[in-house]
C-alpha positions in Angstrom: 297.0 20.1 -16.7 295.0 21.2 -13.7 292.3 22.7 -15.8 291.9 19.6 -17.4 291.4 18.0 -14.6 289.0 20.3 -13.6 287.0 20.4 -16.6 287.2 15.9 -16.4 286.1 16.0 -12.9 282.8 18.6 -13.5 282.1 16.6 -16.4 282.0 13.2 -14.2 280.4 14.7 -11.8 277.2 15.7 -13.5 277.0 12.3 -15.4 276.7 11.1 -12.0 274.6 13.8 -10.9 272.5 13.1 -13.5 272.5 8.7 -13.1 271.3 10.3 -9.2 268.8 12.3 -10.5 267.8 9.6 -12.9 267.3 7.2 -10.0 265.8 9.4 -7.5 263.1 9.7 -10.4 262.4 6.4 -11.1 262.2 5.5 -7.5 259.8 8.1 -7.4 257.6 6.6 -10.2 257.8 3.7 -8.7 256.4 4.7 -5.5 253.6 6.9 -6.8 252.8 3.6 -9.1 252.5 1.6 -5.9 250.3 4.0 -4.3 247.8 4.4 -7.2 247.8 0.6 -7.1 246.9 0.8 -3.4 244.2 3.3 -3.8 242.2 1.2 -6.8 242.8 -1.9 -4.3 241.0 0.2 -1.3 238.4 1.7 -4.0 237.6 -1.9 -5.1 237.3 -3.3 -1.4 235.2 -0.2 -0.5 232.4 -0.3 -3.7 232.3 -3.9 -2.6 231.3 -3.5 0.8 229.2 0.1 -0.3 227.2 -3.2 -2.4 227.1 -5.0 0.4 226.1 -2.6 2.8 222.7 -1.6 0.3 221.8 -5.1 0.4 221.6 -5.7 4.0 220.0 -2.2 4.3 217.2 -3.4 1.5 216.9 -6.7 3.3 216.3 -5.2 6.9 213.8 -2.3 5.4 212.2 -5.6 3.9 211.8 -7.4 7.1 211.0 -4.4 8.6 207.8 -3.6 5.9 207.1 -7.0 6.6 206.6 -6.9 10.5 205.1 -3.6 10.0 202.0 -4.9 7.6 201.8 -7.9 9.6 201.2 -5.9 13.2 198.9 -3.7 11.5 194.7 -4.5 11.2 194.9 -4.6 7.7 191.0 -4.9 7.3 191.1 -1.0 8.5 190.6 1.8 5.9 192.8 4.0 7.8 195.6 1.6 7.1 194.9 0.8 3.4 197.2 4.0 2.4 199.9 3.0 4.4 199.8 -0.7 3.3 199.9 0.5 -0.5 202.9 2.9 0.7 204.9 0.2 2.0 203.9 -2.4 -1.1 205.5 0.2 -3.9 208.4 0.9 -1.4 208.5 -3.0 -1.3 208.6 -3.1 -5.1 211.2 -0.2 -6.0 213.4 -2.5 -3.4 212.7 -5.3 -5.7 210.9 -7.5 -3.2 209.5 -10.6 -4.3 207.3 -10.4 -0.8 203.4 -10.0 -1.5 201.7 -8.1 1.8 198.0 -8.9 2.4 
């Protein structure tokens, strides 16, 4: 009777071990689920404010071209290079400003 008690017992024992392992696992999944989930979140938030962070760049170069053509003598030949420099700058940065 004992060994059939013994034999009922192991086998309970790993169905159980195995409903453990089962859960252990999924809880696992889950977690590694939640954490991918974080990661797009933080690589969404972060390519919005890399987007962000171009355009204020582009803007303050702009503004920056800007004040630079407006302080310079402009009716100078030595400056005519440098003006034409910071125009195709100006227009690979997509600016709708015209410098004179």
């Amino acid at each position: 009777m004992s060994k059939i008690v013994s034999v009922n017992l192991y086998k309970s024992l790993k169905r159980h071990s195995n409903r453990l392992s089962w859960d252990i696992l999924k809880e696992d999944y889950q977690e590694l689920k939640d954490d991918i989930e974080k990661f797009r979140d933080l690589e969404t938030e972060y390519a919005s404010k890399i987007v962000e962070a171009k355009r204020e760049m582009a803007l303050t170069v702009k503004n920056d071209m800007s004040t630079l053509v407006e302080t310079l003598n402009v009716g100078s030949s030595e400056c005519a290079a440098l003006i034409n420099f910071i125009r195709a700058i100006a227009a690979m940065l997509g600016s709708n400003t015209t410098f004179h």
